[in-house]
C-alpha positions in Angstrom: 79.0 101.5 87.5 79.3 105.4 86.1 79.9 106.0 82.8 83.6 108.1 83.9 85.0 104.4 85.4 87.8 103.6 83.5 89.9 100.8 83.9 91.9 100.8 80.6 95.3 101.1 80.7 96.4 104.9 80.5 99.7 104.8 80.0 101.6 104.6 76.4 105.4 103.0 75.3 107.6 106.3 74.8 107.8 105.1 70.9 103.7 105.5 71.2 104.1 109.0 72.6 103.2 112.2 70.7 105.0 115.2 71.9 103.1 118.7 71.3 104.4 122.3 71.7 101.2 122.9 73.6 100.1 123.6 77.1 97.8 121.2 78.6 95.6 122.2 81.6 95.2 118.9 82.9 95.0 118.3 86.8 94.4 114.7 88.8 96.0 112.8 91.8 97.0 109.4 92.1 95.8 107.5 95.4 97.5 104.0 96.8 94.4 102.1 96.6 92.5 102.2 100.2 89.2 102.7 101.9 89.5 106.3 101.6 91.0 106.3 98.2 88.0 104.2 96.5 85.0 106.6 98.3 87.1 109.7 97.0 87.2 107.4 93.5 83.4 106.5 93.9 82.3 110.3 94.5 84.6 112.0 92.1 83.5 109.3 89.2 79.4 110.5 89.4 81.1 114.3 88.8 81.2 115.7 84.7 84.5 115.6 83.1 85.9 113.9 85.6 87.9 110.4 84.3 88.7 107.6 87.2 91.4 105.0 86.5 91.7 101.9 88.8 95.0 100.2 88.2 96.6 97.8 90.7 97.4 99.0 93.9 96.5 102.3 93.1 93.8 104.6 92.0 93.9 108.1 89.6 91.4 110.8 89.1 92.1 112.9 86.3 90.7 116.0 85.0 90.7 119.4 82.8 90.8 122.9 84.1 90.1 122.3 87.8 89.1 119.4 90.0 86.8 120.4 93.3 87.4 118.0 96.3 84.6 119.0 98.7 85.3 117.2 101.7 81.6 117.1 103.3 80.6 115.0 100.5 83.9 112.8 100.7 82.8 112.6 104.1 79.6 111.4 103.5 80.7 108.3 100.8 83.1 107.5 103.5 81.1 107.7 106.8 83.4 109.2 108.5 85.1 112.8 108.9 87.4 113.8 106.0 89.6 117.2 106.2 91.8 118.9 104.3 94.5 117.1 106.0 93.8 113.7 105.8 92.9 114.3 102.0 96.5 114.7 101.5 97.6 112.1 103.2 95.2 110.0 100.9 96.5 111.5 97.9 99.8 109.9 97.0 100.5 112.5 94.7 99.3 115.1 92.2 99.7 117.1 89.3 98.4 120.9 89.0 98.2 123.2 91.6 96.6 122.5 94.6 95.2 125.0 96.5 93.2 124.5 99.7 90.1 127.3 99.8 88.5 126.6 102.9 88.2 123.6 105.8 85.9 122.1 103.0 87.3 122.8 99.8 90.5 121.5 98.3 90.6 122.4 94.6 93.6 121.3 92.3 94.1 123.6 88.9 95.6 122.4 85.6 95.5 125.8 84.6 98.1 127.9 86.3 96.6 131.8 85.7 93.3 130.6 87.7 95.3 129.3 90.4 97.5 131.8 90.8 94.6 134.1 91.9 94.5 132.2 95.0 97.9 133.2 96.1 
């Protein structure tokens, strides 16, 4: 198991919550919990500064700055082809921007200025 897993509960009570007058540049994506979804989970886990949350029925990936999806390796963990296309469709939903760079590369940002240069 890699030292990212994570199965603690993420989520706080709203009387636990601190609220900051800050910007945060987090990014992730939450995945209904499926073949696909656990091989992107099992890659994106063995990459730095990556956190992977496994909660019932669904999976999260969360990050700071920038998240790269490469979908060759997805590919690989999974055994079968994995596009662009079908990444979405595995992705139930996301936070940041998410930009796709090539055939091969789908990159979500948490911080706004470094995506907008993809525009």
């Amino acid at each position: 198991m890699s030292e990212n897993h994570h199965s603690d509960n993420i989520f706080k009570a709203f009387k636990d919550l601190e609220f900051k007058e800050t910007i945060s540049h987090q990014c992730g994506v939450t995945m209904n919990d499926s073949v696909e979804a656990r091989a992107i989970a099992e890659l994106m886990a063995t990459k730095p500064g990556i956190r992977v949350t496994y909660m019932p029925a669904m999976i999260r990936i969360d990050g700071e700055g920038r998240i790269e999806f490469k979908m060759d390796e997805i590919a690989e963990t999974l055994g079968r082809e994995m596009t662009p296309h079908l990444f979405e469709i595995s992705t139930s939903t996301h936070y940041g921007r998410m930009v796709m760079l090539d055939e091969n590369t789908v990159v979500l940002f948490g911080n706004m200025e470094e995506a907008m240069a993809f525009e």
